[in-house]
C-alpha positions in Angstrom: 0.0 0.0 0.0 1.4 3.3 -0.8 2.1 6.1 1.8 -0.2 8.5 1.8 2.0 10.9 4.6 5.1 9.8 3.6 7.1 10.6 6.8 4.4 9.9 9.1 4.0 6.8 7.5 7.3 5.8 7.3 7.6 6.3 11.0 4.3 4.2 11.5 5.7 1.1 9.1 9.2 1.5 11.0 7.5 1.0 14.4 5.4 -1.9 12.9 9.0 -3.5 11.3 10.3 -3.6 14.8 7.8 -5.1 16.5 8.2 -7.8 13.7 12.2 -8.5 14.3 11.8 -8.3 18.0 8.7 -11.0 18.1 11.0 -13.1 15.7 14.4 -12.2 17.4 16.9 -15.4 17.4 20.5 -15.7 18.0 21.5 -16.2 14.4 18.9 -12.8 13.5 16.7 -11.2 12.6 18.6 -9.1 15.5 16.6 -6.8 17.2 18.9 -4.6 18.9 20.0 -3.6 15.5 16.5 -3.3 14.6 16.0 -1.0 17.0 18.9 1.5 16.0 17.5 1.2 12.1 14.2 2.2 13.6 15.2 5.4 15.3 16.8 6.4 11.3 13.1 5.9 10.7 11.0 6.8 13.3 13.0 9.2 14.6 15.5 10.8 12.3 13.1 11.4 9.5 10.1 13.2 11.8 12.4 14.9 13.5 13.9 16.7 10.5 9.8 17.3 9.5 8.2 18.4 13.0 11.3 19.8 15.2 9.5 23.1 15.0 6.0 21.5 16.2 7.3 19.2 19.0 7.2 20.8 22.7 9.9 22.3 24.4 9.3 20.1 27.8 12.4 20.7 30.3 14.2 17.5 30.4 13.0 17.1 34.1 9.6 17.8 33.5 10.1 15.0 30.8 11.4 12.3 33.0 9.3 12.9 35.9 6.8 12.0 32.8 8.4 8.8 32.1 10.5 10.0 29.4 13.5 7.7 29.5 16.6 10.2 29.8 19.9 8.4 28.9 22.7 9.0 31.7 25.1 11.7 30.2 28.6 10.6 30.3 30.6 13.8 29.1 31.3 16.0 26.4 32.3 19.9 26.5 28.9 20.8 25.5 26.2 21.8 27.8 23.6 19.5 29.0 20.5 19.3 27.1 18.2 21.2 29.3 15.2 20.0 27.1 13.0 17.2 25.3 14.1 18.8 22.2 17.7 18.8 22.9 18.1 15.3 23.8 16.3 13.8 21.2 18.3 16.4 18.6 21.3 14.7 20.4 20.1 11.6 19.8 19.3 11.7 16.1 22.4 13.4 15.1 24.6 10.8 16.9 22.3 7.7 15.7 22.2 9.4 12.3 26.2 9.9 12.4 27.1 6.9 13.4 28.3 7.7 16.7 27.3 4.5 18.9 28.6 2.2 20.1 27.0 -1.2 22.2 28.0 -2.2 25.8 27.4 -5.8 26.6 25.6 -7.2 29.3 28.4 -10.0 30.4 26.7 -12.9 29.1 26.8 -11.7 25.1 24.2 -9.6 24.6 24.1 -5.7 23.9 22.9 -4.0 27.3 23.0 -0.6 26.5 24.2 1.7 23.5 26.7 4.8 24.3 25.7 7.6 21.9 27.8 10.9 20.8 27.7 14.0 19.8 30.6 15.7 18.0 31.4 19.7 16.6 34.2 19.9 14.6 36.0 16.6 16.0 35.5 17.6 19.8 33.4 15.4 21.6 30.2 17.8 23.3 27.9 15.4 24.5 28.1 11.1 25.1 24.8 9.6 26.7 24.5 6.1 27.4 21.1 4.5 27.4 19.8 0.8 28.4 18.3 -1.1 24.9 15.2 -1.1 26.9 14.7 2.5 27.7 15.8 2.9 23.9 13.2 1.5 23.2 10.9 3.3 25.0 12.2 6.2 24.2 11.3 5.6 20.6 8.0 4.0 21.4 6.8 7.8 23.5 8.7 9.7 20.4 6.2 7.7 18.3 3.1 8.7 20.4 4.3 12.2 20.6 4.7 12.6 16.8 0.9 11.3 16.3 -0.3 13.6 18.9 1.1 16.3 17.4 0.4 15.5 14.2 -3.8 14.7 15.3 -3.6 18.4 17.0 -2.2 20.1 13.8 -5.5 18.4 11.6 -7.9 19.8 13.8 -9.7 23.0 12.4 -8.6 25.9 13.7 -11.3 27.5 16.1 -11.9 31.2 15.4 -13.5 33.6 18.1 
């Protein structure tokens, strides 16, 4: 079926791919870690670039006493992203970049992913997040996108 929002449904399809791997997950693939960064390329890289203007400017407290996942900042001569925006900004140019790398769990699996941030060759900012709050990072990125996308259809009331 073809899109008929292309980014919005690229992010939905992404989201629905994932879900796929991860019910299918085996040790010889699909693997879903992997999955999961491709995903935020899709789900998250592309709205960003679309909706940064529309999404909230949350603090990044306000977000995590929400639920937001925040990922534990390890570094980086950059300030601290002080909001929603920021962080996820942080994280799609790092994902979209290349600058991960995966932190094992002791027994072979990947546990968490160390993401960074560079200007110019000088680190600014390295977070390191858990696969599992990853993931629900992505998953309330997701929700957020619709929302915002359902409030920017609705007719604009006039007085």
């Amino acid at each position: 079926m073809m899109p008929h929002v292309p980014v919005l449904d690229m992010m939905r399809r992404t989201m629905i791919n994932l879900a796929f791997v991860e019910r299918h997950a085996a040790k010889d693939g699909p693997f879903e870690v992997t999955q999961l960064i491709n995903s935020f390329l899709g789900a998250l890289a592309h709205p960003w670039e679309t909706l940064k203007a529309d999404l909230p400017t949350t603090s990044l407290a306000d977000a995590a006493a929400a639920g937001w996942p925040v990922p534990e900042q390890q570094g980086g001569r950059g300030p601290p992203p002080e909001s929603l925006g920021d962080l996820l900004r942080l994280l799609r140019n790092g994902i979209a970049h290349g600058n991960l790398s995966f932190l094992p769990d002791g027994r072979g699996q990947i546990q968490a992913v160390r993401i960074e941030n560079y200007d110019r060759g000088r680190l600014t900012w390295r977070g390191v997040i858990s696969v599992q709050d990853m993931r629900a990072l992505l998953h309330r990125f997701v929700v957020l996108v619709e929302e915002v996308d359902h409030e920017a259809r609705q007719p604009k009331r006039t007085a």
